[in-house]
C-alpha positions as CSV (number, residue, x, y, z in Angstrom):
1,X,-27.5,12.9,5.6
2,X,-26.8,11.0,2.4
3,X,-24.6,12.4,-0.9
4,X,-23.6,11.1,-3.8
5,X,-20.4,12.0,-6.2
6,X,-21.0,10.9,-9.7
7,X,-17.2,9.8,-10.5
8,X,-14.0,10.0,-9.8
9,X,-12.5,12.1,-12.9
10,X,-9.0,12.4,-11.9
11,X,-8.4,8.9,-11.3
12,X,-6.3,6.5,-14.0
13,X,-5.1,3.5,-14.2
14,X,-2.5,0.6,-15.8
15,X,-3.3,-2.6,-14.5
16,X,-1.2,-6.0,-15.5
17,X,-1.9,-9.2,-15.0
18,X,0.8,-12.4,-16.2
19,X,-0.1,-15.8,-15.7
20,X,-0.4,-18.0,-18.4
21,X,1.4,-15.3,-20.2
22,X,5.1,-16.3,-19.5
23,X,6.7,-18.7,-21.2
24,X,6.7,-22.6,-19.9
25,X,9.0,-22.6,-17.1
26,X,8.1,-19.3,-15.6
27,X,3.9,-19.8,-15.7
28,X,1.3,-18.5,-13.4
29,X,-2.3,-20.0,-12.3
30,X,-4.9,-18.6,-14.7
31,X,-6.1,-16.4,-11.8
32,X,-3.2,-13.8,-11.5
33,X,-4.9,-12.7,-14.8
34,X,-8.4,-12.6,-13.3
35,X,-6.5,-10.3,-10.7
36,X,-5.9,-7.7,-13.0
37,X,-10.0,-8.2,-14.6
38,X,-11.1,-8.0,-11.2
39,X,-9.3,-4.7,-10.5
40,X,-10.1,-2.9,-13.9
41,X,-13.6,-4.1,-13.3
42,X,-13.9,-2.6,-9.8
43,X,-11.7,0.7,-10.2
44,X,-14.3,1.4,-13.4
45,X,-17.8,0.2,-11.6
46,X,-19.7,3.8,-11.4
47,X,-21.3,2.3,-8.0
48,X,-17.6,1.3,-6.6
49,X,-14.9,3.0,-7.7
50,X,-16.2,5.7,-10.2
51,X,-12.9,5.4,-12.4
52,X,-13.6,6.6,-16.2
53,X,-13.3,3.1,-18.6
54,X,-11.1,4.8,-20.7
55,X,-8.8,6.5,-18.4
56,X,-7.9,2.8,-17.2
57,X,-5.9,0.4,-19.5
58,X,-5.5,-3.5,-18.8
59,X,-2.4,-5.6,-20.0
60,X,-3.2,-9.1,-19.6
61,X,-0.7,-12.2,-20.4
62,X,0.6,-12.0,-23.7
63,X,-0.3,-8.4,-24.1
64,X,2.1,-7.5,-21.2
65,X,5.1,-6.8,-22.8
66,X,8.7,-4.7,-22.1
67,X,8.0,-2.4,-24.8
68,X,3.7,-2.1,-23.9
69,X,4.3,-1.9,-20.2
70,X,7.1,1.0,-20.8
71,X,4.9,2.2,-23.7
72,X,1.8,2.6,-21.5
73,X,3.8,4.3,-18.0
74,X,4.9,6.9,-20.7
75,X,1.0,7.3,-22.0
76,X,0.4,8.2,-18.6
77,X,3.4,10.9,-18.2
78,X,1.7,12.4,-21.9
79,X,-1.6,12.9,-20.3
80,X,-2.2,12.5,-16.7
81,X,-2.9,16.0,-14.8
82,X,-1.0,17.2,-12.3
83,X,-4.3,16.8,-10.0
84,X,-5.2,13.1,-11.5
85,X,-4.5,10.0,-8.8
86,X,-2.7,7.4,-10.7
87,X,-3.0,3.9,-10.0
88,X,-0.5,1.2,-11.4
89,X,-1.0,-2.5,-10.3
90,X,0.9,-5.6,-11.0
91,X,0.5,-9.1,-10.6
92,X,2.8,-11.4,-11.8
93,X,6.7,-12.3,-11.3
94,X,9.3,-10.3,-9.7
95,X,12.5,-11.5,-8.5
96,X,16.3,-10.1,-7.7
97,X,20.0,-11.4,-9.3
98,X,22.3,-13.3,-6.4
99,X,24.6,-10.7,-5.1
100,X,23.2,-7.4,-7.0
101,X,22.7,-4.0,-5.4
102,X,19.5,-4.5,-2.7
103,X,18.1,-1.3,-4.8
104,X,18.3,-3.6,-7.8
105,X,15.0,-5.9,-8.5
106,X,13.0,-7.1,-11.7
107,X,9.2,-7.3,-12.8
108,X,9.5,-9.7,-15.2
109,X,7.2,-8.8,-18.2
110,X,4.9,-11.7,-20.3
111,X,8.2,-11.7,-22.9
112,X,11.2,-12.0,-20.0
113,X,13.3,-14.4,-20.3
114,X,14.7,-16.8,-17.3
115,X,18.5,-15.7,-16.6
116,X,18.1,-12.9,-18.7
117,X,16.7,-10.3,-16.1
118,X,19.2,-7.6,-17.3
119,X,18.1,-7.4,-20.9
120,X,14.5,-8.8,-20.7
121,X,13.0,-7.4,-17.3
122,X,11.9,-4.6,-15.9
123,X,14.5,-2.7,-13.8
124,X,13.0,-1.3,-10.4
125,X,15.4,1.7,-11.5
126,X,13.8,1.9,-15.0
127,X,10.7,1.6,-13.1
128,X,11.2,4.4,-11.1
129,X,11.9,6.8,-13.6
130,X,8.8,6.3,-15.2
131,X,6.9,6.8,-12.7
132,X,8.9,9.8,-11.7
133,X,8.1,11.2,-15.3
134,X,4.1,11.2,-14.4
135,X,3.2,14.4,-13.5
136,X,0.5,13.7,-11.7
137,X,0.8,14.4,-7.6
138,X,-0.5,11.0,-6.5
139,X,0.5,7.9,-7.8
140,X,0.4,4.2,-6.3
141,X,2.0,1.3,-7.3
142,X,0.2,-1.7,-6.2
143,X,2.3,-5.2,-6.4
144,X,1.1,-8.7,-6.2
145,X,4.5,-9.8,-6.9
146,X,7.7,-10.8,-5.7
147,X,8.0,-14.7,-5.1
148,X,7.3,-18.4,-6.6
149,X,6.8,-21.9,-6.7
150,X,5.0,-24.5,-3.9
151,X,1.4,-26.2,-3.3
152,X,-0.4,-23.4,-3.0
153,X,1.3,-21.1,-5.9
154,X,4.0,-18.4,-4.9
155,X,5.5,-16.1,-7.4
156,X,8.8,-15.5,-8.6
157,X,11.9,-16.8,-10.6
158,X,13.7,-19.5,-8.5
159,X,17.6,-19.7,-7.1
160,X,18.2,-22.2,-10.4
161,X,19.1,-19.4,-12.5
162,X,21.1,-17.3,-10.2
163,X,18.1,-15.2,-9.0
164,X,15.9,-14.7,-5.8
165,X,12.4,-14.0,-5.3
166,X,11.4,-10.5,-4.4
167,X,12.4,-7.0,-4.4
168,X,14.8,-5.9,-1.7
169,X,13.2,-2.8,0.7
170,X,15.8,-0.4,-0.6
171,X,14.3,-1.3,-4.5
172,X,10.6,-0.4,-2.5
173,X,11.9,2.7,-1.2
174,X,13.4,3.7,-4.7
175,X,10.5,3.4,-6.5
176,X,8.6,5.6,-3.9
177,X,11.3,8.2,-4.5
178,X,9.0,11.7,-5.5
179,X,6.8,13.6,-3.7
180,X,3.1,12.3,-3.8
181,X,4.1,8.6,-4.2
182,X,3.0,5.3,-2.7
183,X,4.4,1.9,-2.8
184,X,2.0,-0.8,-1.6
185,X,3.5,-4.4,-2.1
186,X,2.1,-8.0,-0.9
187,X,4.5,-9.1,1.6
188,X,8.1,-8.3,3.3
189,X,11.3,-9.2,1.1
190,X,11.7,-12.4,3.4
191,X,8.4,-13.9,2.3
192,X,6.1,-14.7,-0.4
193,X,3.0,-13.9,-2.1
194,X,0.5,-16.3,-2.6
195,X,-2.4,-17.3,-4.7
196,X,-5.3,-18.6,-3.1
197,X,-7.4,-20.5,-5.7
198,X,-10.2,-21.1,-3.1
199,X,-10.8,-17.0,-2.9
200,X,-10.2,-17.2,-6.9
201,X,-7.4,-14.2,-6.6
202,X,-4.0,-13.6,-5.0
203,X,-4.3,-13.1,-1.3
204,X,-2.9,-10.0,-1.5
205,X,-5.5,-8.8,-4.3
206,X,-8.6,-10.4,-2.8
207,X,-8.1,-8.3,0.5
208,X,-7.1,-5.3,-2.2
209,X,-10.6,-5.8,-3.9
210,X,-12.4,-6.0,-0.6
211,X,-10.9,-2.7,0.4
212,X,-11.9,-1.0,-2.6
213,X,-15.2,-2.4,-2.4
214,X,-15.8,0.0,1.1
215,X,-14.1,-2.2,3.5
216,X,-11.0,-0.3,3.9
217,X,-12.8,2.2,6.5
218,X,-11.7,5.9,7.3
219,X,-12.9,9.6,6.3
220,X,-16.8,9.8,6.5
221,X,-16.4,11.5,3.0
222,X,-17.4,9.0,0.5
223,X,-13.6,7.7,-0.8
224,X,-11.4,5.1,-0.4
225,X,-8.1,6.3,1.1
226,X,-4.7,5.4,0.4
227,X,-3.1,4.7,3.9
228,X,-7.2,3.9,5.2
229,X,-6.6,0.9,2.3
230,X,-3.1,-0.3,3.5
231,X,-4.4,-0.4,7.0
232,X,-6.9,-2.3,6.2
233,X,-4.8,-4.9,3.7
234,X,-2.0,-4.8,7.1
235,X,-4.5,-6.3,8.8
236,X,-6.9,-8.3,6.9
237,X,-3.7,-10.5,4.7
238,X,-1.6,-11.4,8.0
239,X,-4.7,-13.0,9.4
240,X,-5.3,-15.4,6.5
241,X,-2.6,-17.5,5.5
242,X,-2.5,-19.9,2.7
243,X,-1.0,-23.4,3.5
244,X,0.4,-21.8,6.7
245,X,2.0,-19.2,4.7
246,X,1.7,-15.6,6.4
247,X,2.5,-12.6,4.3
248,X,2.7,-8.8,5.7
249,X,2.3,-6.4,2.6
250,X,4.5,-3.1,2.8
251,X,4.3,0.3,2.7
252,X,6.5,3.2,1.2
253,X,5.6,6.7,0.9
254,X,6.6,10.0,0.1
255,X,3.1,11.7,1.3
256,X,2.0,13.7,4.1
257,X,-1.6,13.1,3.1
258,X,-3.5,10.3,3.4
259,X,-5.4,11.3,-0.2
260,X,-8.2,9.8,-1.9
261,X,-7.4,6.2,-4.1
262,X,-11.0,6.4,-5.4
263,X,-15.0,6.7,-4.2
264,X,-16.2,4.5,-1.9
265,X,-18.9,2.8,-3.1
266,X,-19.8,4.8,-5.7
267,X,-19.2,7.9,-3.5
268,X,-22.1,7.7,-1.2
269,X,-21.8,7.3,2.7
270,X,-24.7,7.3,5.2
271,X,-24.8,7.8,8.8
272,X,-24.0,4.6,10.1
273,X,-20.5,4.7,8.4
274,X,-19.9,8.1,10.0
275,X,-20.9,6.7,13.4
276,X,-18.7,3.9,13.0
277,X,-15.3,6.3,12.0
278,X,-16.1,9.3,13.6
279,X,-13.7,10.8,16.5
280,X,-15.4,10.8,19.7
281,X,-16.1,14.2,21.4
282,X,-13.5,15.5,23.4
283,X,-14.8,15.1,27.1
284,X,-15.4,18.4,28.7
285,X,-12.6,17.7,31.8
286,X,-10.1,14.9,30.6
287,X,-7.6,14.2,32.7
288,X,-3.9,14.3,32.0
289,X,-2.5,10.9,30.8
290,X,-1.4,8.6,33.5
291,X,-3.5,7.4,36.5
292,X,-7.3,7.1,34.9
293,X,-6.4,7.9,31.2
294,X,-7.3,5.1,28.6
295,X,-4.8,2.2,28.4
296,X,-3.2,1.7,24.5
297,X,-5.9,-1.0,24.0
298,X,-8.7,1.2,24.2
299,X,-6.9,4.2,22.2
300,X,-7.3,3.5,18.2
301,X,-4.1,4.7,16.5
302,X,-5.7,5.6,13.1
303,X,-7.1,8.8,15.2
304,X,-3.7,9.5,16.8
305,X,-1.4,9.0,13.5
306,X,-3.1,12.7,12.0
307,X,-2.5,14.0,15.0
308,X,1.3,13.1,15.2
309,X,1.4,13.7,12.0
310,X,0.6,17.5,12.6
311,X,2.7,17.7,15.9
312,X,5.8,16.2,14.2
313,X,5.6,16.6,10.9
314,X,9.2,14.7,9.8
315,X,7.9,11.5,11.6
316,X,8.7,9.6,14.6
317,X,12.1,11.0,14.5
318,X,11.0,14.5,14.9
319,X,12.4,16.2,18.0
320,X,13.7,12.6,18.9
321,X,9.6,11.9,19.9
322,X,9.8,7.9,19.1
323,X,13.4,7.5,21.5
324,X,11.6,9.7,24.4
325,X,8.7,7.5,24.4
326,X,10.6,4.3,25.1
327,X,11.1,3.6,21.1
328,X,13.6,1.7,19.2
329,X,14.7,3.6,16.3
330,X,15.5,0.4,14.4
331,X,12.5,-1.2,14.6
332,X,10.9,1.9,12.2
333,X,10.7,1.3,8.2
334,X,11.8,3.6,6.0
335,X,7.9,4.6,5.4
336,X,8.5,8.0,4.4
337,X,8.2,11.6,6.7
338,X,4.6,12.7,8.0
339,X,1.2,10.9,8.2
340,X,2.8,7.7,6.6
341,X,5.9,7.5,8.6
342,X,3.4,7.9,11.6
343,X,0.8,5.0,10.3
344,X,3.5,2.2,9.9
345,X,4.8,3.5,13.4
346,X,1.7,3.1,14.7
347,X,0.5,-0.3,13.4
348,X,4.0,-1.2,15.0
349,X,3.0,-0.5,18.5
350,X,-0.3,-2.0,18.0
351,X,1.3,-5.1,17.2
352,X,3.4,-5.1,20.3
353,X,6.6,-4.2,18.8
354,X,8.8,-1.2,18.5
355,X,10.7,-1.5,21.4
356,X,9.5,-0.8,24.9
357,X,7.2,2.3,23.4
358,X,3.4,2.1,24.5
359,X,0.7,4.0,23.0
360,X,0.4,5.3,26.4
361,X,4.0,6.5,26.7
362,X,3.8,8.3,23.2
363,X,0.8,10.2,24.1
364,X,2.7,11.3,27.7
365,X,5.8,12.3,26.0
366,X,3.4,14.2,23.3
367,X,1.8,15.9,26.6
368,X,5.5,17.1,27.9
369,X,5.9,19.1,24.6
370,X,2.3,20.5,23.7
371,X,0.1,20.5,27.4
372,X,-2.2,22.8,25.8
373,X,-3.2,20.3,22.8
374,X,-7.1,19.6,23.1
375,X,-6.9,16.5,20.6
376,X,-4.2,14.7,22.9
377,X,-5.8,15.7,25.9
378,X,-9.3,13.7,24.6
379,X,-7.3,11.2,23.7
C-alpha cells in the first residue's frame, strides 16, 4: 500500500551559512554557503522534505549577522507552535577562549571579530536561551561547525588569538538543556569538521542532505526521524574521511521520542521500504537468551533501543541495567534520559566499546528483570 502526506506544516526553519562572509583572516570555501542553499532547498522541496518556503528563512554570508541571527531565533519564539518541529542549522566557524568554562563556546557570526569572541560572537549560553524561548516541543540544532584551517579546509578560529577550535561537550549539553531538544553537531570536541570540495558540501552536510533525501532509514511511516537521521550521519561520516581526517558527529538530547525531522521523500513510502525496516515476527517458541539465541552481530540495535527505552525509561543507568550487563559507566555520553540515552548506548556496543557489555549480555540481564517480555524474548 502506497500514501502520500502533502506537507509537513509544523515544520520551520533558520538555516546559516558563512563562508566568504567573514572578514579576510577568518574566510570560508564558497561551499559552506552552498551548505546552507542546499539545506533550505531540500527542507522546502514538496517531493523531499515538504517544509512551507516561508516558514524557512536563510542567512547567507554577509546577511548572517549578531543582531539578524539573534533577531531571527526570537522570530521563531513569536511564532512557532507549541506542536511545530523547529529546525536551526549552522555552518560556519565556532571556536572556544584558552582557559574559559568548558560550557563556554562561540558561533562566530559573518560580523565577529578575531580576539573579540566576548563582544562579537555568539555565546553557546546566549544561544541557549534563545532556543529555550521557542515554544515549540521539538527543536534541533544542526552544526557544521566547530574547527579550522589545513589542505582540505577545517573550520574554526586558530590558537593565534588565544582561542581553540570547537565547542566543549558540556557547551553541547547546555544548549540541549529543555525538554524536546536535540543537539546534532559534526564531530567530537577533539576533532574537526571538514569541507569536502570534491562532494561540493561539508562532510558533515553532504551525509546530512543524503539523510534527508530518504537515506536515513526507520519508521515505515513516510518521515525522516530525528535519532533515525543521527544514526544514519553516525555511520555514514566516520566512514569517509577527508585527507585522512575522521570526524564522529554528536548527539545531545532531552527527548524520549524519536519524533519526526520532516517527510521522507515527499511523505510517500512503499512496500519495499517497510520490508526493509520492519521488525521481524516474533517466533512462535524462542528460546531464552544464551545457548542458541542470536549472537550481537545478528541482533540490530535500532529495534532494541525502543525497547530499552520503554523497560528503563531514565536510560542505561536505570535500575543500574548498563553496570549489570558488563557496562562501563564512563564510557556513556551525556545523551540525555530515554530513547536517546539508549541510541548513543547502543551505537556504543555496536562499535565494540562500552566496556565488556555485549548486546548479548544486555538482553540476558533485560531477561533477569522482565522474563515475561515478548519483544526481548523474539529478540
Amino acid at each position: 500500500m502506497t500514501q502520500k502526506k502533502v506537507n509537513f506544516d509544523g515544520g520551520r526553519a533558520l538555516v546559516i551559512g558563512i563562508g566568504q562572509g567573514y572578514c579576510p583572516s577568518l574566510q570560508l570555501p564558497s561551499l559552506v554557503r552552498e551548505d546552507a542553499e542546499a539545506v533550505v532547498q531540500i527542507l522546502c522541496d514538496p517531493t523531499l522534505c515538504g517544509y512551507p518556503p516561508s516558514q524557512v528563512r536563510l542567512l547567507l554570508d554577509e546577511q548572517a549577522t549578531k543582531s539578524n541571527i539573534v533577531d531571527a531565533l526570537r522570530e521563531l519564539a513569536a511564532t512557532a507552535k507549541p506542536d511545530d518541529t523547529v529546525v536551526v542549522f549552522f555552518s560556519g566557524h565556532g571556536g572556544r577562549r584558552i582557559g574559559a568554562p568548558e560550557y563556554a563556546g562561540y558561533l562566530y557570526p559573518a560580523d565577529c571579530v578575531p580576539g573579540d569572541p566576548d563582544g562579537t560572537g555568539l555565546l553557546a549560553q546566549e544561544l541557549t536561551e534563545l532556543l529555550e524561548a521557542i515554544p515549540s516541543a521539538r527543536v534541533v540544532l544542526l552544526m557544521d561547525a566547530c574547527h579550522a584551517e589545513a589542505a582540505a579546509h577545517v573550520k574554526a578560529d586558530g590558537e593565534s588569538k588565544g582561542m581553540l577550535p570547537g565547542l566543549r561537550d558540556a557547551a553541547l549539553e547546555k544548549l540541549s538543556s529543555g525538554a524536546g531538544r536535540v543537539v546534532i553537531a559534526s564531530c567530537r570536541e577533539t576533532e574537526v569538521s571538514m569541507t569536502s570540495p570534491w562532494r561540493g558540501h561539508s562532510l558533515f552536510t553532504h551525509f546530512l542532505l543524503e539523510g534527508l533525501r530518504g537515506h536515513a532509514r526507520g519508521a515505515d511511516d513516510g518521515t525522516v526521524r530525528v535519532l533515525d537521521l543521527f544514526t544514519y550521519l553516525s555511520e555514514q561520516v566516520p566512514k569517509n574521511p577527508v585527507a585522512g581526517t575522521v570526524q564522529h558527529p554528536v548527539l545531545r538530547a532531552r527527548t524520549e521520542n524519536n519524533f519526526p525531522l520532516a517527510l521522507r521523500k515527499g511523505g510517500w513510502f512503499k512496500g519495499e521500504d517497510a520490508a526493509a525496516v520492519q521488525a521481524p515476527a516474533p517466533a512462535p517458541a524462542a528460546p531464552a537468551l544464551g545457548a542458541g539465541a542470536p549472537s550481537s552481530l545478528t541482533i540490530d540495535w535500532r529495534k532494541v533501543a525502543p525497547v530499552m527505552a520503554q523497560l528503563y525509561p531514565s536510560g542505561p543507568g536505570h535500575n543500574e541495567i548498563w553496570s549489570r550487563a558488563g557496562g562501563d559507566p564512563s564510557a556513556l555520553s551525556p545523551a540525555g534520559n530515554g530513547q536517546a540515552a539508549w541510541y548513543a548506548a547502543l551505537r556504543l556496543i555496536h562499535n565494540g566499546g562500552g566496556g565488556n557489555i555485549t548486546m548479548d549480555t544486555l538482553l540476558d540481564a533485560a531477561m533477569n528483570d522482565f522474563p515475561g517480555n515478548s519483544q526481548l524474548r523474539s529478540m
